[in-house]
Backbone as JSON Lines, residues from 0, in Angstrom:
{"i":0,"aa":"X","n":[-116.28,71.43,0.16],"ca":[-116.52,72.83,0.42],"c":[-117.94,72.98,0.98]}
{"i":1,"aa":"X","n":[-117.96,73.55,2.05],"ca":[-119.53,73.95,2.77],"c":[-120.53,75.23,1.58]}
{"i":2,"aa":"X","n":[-121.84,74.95,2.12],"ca":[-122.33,76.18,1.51],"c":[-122.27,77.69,1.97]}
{"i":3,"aa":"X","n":[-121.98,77.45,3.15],"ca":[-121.33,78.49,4.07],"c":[-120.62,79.67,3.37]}
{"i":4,"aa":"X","n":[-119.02,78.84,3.16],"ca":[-118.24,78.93,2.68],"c":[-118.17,79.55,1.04]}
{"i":5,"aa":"X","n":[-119.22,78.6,0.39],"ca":[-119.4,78.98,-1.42],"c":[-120.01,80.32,-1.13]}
{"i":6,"aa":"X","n":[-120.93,81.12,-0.05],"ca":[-121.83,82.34,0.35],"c":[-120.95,83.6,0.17]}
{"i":7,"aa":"X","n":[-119.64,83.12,0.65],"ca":[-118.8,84.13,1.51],"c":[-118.53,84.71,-0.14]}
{"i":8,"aa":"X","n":[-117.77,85.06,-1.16],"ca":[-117.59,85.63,-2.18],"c":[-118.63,86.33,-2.31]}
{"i":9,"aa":"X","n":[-119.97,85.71,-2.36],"ca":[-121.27,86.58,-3.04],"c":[-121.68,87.13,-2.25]}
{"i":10,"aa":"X","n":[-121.38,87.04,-0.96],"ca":[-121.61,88.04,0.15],"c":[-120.88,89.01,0.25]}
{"i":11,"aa":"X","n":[-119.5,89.01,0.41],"ca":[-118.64,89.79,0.37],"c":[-119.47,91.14,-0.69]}
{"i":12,"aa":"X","n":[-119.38,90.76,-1.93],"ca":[-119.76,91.62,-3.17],"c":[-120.65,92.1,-3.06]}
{"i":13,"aa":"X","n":[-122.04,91.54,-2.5],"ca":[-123.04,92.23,-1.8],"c":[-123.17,93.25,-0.85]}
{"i":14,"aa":"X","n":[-122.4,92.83,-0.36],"ca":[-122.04,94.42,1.11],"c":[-121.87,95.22,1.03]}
{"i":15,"aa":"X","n":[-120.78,94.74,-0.4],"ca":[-119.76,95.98,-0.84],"c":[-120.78,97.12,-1.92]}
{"i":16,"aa":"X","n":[-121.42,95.97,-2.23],"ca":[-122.18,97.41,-3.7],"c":[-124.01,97.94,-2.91]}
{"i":17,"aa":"X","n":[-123.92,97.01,-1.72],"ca":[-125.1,97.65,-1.27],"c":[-124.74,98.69,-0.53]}
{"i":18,"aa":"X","n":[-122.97,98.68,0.33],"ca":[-122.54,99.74,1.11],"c":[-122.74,100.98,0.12]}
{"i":19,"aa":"X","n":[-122.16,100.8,-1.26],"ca":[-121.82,101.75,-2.35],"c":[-123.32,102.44,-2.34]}
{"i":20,"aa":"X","n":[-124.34,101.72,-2.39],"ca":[-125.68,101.98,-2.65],"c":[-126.1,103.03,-1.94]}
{"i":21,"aa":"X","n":[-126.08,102.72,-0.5],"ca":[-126.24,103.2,0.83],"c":[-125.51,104.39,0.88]}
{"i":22,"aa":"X","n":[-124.29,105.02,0.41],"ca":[-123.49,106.04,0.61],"c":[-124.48,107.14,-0.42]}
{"i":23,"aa":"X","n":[-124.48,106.6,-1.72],"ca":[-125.14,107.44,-3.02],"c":[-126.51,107.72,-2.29]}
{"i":24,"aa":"X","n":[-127.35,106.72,-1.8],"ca":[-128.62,106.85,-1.27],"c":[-128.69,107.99,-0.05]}
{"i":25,"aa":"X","n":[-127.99,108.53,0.91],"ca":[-127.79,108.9,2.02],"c":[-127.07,110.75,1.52]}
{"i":26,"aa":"X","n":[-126.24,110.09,-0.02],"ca":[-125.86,111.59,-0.55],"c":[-127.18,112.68,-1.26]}
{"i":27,"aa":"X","n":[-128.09,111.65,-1.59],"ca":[-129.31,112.18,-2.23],"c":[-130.93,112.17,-1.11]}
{"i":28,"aa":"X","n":[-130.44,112.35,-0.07],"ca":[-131.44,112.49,1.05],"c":[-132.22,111.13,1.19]}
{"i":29,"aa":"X","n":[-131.8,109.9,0.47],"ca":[-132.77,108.82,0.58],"c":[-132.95,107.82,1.37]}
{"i":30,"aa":"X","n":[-132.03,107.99,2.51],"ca":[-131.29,106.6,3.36],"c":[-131.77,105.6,3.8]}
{"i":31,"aa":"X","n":[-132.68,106.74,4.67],"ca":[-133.56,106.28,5.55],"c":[-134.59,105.21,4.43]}
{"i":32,"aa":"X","n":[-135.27,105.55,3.42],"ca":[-135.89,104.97,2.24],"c":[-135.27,103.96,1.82]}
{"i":33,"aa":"X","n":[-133.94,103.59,1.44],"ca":[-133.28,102.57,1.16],"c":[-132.94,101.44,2.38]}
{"i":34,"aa":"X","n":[-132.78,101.78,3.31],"ca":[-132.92,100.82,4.37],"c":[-133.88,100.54,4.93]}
{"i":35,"aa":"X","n":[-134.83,101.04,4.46],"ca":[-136.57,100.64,5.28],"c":[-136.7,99.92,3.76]}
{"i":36,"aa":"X","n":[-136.68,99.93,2.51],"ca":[-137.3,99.01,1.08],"c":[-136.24,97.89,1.74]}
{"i":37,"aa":"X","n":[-135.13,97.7,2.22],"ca":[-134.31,96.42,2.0],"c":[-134.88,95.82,3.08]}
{"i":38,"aa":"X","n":[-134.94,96.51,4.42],"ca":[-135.67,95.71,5.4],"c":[-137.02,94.92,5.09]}
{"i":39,"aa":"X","n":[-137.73,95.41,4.4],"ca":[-138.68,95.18,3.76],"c":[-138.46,94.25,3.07]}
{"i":40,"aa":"X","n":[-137.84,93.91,2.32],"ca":[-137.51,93.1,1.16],"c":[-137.11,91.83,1.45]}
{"i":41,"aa":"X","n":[-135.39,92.66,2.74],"ca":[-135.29,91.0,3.14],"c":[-136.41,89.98,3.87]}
{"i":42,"aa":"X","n":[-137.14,91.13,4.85],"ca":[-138.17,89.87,5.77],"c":[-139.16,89.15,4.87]}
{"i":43,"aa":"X","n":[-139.38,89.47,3.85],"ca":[-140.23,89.25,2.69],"c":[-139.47,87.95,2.77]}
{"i":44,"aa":"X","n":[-138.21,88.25,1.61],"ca":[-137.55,86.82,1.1],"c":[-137.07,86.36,2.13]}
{"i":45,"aa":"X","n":[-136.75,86.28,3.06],"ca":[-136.38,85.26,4.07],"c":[-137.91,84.26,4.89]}
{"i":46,"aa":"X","n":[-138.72,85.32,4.97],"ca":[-139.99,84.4,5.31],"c":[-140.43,83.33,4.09]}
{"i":47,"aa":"X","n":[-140.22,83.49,3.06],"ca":[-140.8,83.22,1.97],"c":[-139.66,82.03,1.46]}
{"i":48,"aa":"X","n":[-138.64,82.09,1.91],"ca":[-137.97,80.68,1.58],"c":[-137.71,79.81,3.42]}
{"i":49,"aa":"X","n":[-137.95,80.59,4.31],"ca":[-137.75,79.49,5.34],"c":[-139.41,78.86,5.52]}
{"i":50,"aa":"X","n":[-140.63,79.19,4.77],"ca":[-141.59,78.5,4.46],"c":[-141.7,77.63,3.14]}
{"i":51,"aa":"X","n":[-140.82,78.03,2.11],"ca":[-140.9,77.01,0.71],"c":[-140.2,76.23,0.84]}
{"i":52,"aa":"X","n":[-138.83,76.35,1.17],"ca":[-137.2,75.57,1.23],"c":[-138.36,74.1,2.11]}
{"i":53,"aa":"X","n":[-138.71,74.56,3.23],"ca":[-138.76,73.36,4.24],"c":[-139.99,72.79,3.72]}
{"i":54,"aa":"X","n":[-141.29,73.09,2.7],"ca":[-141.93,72.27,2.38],"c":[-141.4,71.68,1.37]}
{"i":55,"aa":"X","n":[-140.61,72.44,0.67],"ca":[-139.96,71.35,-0.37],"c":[-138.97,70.19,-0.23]}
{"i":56,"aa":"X","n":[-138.33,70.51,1.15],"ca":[-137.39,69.44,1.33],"c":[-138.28,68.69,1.89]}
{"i":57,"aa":"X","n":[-139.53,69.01,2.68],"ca":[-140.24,67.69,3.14],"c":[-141.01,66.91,2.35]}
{"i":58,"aa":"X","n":[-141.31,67.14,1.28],"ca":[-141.64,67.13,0.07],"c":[-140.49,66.23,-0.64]}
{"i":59,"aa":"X","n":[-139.53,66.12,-0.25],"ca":[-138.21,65.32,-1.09],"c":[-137.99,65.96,-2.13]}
{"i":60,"aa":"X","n":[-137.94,67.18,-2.83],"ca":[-137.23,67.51,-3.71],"c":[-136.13,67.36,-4.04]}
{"i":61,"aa":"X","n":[-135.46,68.17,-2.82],"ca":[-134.14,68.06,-2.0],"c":[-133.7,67.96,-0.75]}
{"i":62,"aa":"X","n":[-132.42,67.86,-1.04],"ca":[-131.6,67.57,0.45],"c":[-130.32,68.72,0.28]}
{"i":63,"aa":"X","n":[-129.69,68.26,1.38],"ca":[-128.25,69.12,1.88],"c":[-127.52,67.77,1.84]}
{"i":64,"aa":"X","n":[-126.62,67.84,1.47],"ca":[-125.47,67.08,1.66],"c":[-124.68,66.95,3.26]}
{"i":65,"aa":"X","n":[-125.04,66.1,4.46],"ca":[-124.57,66.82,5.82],"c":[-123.41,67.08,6.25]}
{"i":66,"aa":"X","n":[-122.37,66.65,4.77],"ca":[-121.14,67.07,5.37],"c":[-120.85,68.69,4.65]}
{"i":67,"aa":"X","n":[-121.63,69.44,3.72],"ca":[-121.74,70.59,3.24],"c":[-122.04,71.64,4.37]}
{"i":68,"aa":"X","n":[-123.01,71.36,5.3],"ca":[-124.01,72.14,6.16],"c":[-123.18,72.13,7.27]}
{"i":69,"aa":"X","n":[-123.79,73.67,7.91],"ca":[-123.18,73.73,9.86],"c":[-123.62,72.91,10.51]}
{"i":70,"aa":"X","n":[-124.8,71.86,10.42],"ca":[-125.57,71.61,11.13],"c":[-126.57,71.68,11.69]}
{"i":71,"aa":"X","n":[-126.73,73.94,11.67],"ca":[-127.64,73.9,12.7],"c":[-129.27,74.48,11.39]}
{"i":72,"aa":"X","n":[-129.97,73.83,11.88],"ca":[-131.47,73.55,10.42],"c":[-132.25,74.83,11.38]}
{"i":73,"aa":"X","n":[-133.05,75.06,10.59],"ca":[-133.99,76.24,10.82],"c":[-135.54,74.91,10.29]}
{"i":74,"aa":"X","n":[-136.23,74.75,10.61],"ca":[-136.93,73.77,10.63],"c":[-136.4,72.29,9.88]}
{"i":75,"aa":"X","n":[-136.46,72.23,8.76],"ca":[-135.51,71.24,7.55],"c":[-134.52,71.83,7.09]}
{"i":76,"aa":"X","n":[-134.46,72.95,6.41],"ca":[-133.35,74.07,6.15],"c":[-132.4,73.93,6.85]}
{"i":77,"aa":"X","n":[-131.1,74.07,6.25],"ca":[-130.03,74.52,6.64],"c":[-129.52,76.19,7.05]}
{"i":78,"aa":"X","n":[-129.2,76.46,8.5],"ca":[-129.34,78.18,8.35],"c":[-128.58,78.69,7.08]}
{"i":79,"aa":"X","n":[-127.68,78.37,6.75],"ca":[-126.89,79.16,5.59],"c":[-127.95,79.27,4.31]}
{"i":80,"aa":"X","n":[-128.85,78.32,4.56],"ca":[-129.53,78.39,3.27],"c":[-130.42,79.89,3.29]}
{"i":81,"aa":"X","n":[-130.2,80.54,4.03],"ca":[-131.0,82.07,3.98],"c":[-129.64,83.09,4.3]}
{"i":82,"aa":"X","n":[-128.71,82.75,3.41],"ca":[-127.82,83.94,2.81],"c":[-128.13,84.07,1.58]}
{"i":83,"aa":"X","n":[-128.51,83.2,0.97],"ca":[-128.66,83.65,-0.4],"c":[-129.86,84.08,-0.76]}
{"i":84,"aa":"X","n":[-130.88,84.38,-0.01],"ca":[-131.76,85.73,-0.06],"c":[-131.06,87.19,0.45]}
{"i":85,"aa":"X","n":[-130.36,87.08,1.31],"ca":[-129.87,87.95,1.89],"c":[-128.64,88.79,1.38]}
{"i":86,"aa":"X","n":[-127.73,88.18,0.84],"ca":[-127.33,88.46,-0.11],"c":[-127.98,88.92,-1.85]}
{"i":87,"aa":"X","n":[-128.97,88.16,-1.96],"ca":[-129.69,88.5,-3.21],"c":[-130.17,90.06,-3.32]}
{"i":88,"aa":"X","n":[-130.71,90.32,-1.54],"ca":[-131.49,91.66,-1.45],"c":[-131.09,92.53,-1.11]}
{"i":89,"aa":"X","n":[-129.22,92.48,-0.8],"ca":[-128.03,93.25,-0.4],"c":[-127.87,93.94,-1.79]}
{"i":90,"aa":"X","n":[-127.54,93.18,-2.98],"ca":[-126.97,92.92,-4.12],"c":[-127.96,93.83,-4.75]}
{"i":91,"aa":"X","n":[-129.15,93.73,-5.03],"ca":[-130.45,93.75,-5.68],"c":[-130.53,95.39,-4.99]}
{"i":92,"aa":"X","n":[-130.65,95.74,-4.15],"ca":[-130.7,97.21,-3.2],"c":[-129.58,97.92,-3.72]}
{"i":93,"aa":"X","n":[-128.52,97.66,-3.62],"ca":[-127.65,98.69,-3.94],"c":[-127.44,98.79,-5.57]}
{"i":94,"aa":"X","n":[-127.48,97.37,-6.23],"ca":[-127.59,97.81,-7.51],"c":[-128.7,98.94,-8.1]}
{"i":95,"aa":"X","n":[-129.96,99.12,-7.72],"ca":[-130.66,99.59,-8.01],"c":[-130.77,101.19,-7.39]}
{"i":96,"aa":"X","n":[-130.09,101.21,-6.6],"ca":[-129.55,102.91,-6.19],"c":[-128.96,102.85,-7.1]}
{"i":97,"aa":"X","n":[-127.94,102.43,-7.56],"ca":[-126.53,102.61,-8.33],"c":[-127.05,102.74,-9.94]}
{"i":98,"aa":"X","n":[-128.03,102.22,-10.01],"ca":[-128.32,102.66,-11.48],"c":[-129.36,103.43,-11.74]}
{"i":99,"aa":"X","n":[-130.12,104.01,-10.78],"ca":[-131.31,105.22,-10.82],"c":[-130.58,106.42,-10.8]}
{"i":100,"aa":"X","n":[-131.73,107.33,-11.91],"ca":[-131.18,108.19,-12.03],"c":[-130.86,109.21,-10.73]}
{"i":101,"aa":"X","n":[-129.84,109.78,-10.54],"ca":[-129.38,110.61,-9.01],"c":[-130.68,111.75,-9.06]}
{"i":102,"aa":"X","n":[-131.49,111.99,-8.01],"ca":[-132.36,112.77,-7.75],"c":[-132.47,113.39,-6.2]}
{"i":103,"aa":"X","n":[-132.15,114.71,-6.16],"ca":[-132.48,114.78,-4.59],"c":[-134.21,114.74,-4.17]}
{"i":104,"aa":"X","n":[-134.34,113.72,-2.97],"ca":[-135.72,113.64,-2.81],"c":[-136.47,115.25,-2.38]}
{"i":105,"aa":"X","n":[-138.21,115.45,-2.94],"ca":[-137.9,116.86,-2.41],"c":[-138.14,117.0,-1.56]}
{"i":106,"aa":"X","n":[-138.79,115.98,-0.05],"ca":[-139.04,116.35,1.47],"c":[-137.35,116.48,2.09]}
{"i":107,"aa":"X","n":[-136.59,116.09,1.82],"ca":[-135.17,116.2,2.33],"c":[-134.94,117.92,2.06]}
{"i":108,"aa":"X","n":[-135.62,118.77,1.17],"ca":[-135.22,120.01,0.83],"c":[-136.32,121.01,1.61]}
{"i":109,"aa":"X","n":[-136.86,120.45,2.07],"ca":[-137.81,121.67,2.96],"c":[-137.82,121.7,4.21]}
């Protein structure tokens, strides 16, 4: 089984509860706010592991298995290996609409 492949479930679920996020966020004037913190968030964690991942694999910590991987590496990295930030900050975003308390923002009301 690829890592690709193991992504796709936790991605899926991610979409789905950050979409959920995004609807509640957009019902309470916040949208625009919730998709500028995730943008935010993801370039964060994606810079921040396509600079650790590849010193650590050069580093020998670890490896990829090459029959797991697409092939195509982002310096040492494997690209799939930056779904699971991406997914993390899909997941992580909408959960956190989803459990704040509902507030309409008050610049959306004037």
């Amino acid at each position: 089984m690829t890592y690709s492949l193991m992504s796709v479930p936790f991605s899926i679920v991610a979409v789905g509860i950050f979409a959920v996020g995004g609807v509640r966020a957009h019902r309470t004037g916040c949208g625009g706010r919730y998709l500028a913190s995730w943008a935010i968030t993801v370039s964060a964690l994606v810079a921040l592991t396509l600079i650790f991942d590849n010193i650590m694999m050069a580093a020998g910590f670890f490896d990829y298995g090459t029959s797991q991987i697409s092939g195509l590496r982002i310096g040492l990295i494997p690209a799939e290996d930056l779904l699971y930030p991406l997914a993390g900050s899909l997941f992580i975003a909408g959960l956190s609409s989803l459990i704040s308390p509902e507030r309409r923002d008050r610049d959306a009301d004037i």
